[in-house]
C-alpha distance (Angstrom), angle and dihedral (degrees) to the residues before:
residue distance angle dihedral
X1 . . .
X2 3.72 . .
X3 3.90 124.0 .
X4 4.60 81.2 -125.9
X5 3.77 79.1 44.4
X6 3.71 99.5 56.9
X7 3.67 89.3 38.4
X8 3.50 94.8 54.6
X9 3.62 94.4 42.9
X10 3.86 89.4 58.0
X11 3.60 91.4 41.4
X12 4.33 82.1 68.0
X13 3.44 88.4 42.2
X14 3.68 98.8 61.8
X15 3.71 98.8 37.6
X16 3.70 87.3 52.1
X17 3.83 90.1 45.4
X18 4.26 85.9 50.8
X19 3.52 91.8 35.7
X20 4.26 91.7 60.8
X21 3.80 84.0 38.1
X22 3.11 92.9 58.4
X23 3.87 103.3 48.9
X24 3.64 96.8 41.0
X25 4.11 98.3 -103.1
X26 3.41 151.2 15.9
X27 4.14 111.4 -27.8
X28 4.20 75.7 -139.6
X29 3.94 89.6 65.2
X30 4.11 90.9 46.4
X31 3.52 86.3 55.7
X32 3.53 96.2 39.8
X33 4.19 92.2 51.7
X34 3.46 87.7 40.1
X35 4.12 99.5 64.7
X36 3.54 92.4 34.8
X37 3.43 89.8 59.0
X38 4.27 90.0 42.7
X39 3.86 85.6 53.8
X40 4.04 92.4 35.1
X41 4.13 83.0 62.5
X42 3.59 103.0 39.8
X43 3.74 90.0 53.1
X44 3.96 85.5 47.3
X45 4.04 88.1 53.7
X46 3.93 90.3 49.2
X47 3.84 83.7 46.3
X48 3.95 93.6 56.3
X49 3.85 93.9 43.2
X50 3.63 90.9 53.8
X51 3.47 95.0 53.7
X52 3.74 92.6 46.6
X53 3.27 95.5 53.7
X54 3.53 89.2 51.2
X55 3.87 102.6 47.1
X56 3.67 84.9 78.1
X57 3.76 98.2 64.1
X58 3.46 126.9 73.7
X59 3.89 128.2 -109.6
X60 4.03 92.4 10.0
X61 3.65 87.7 115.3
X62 3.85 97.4 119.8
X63 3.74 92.5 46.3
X64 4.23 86.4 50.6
X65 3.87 85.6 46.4
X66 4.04 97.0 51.6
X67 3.62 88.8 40.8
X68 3.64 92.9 49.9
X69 3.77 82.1 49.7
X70 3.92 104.7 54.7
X71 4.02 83.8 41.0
X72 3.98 86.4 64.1
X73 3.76 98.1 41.1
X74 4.15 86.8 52.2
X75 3.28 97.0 49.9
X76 3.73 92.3 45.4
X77 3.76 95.5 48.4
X78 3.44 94.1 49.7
X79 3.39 105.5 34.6
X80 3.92 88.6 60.1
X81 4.03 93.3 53.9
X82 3.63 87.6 47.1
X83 3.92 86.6 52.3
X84 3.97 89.2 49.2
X85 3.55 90.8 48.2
X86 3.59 98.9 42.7
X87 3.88 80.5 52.0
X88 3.35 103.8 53.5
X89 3.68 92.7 46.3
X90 3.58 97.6 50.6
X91 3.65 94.6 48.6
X92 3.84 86.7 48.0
X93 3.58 100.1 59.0
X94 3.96 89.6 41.0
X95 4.34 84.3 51.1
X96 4.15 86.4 51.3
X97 3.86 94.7 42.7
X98 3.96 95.0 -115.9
X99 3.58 84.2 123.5
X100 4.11 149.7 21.8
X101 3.42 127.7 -118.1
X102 4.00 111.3 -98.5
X103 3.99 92.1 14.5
X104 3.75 83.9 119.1
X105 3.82 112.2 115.3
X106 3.85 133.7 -167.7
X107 3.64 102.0 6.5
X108 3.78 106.8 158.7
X109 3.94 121.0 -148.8
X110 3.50 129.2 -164.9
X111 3.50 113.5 -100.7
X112 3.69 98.2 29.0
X113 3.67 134.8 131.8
């Protein structure tokens, strides 16, 4: 391997190194959270146009309710790993200085008005 090789090679190394710093974890686990939480939503749209679909037919009321059902647990399981990750991130790039405590703008919670 070439000398520009190497150096390049470490250069990737250390941003990846600053870059997990940075965001509180492996960049592996972002990505990881990340498309679970892509996949946990388009499962939760299929969810909702299911049940619409079937609120217009009689005596599908069970099928509504169970849909209803794995559309809460979904959202539940993945919003919370979102939340850790979001967490971990955030406090992250406070730890490495990329950003300030309470610069964080716009973050809904459930609940709030």
């Amino acid at each position: 391997m070439s000398a520009e090789n190497k150096g390049s090679m470490m250069d990737a190394v250390a941003r990846k190194a600053a870059f997990d710093a940075a965001c509180g974890g492996a960049s592996e686990d972002v990505l990881t959270t990340l498309n679970g939480a892509s996949d946990a939503l388009n499962w939760i749209e299929e969810i909702f146009r299911v049940i619409e679909e079937n609120a217009l037919i009689e005596h599908r009321g069970f099928r509504i309710r169970n849909l209803a059902a794995a559309g809460a647990y979904l959202a539940a399981e993945f919003g919370n790993e979102t939340d850790v990750m979001h967490e971990r991130m955030r406090d992250g790039l406070i730890a490495s200085g990329c950003m300030v405590p309470g610069a964080e703008q716009g973050r809904a919670t459930a609940g709030a008005e």
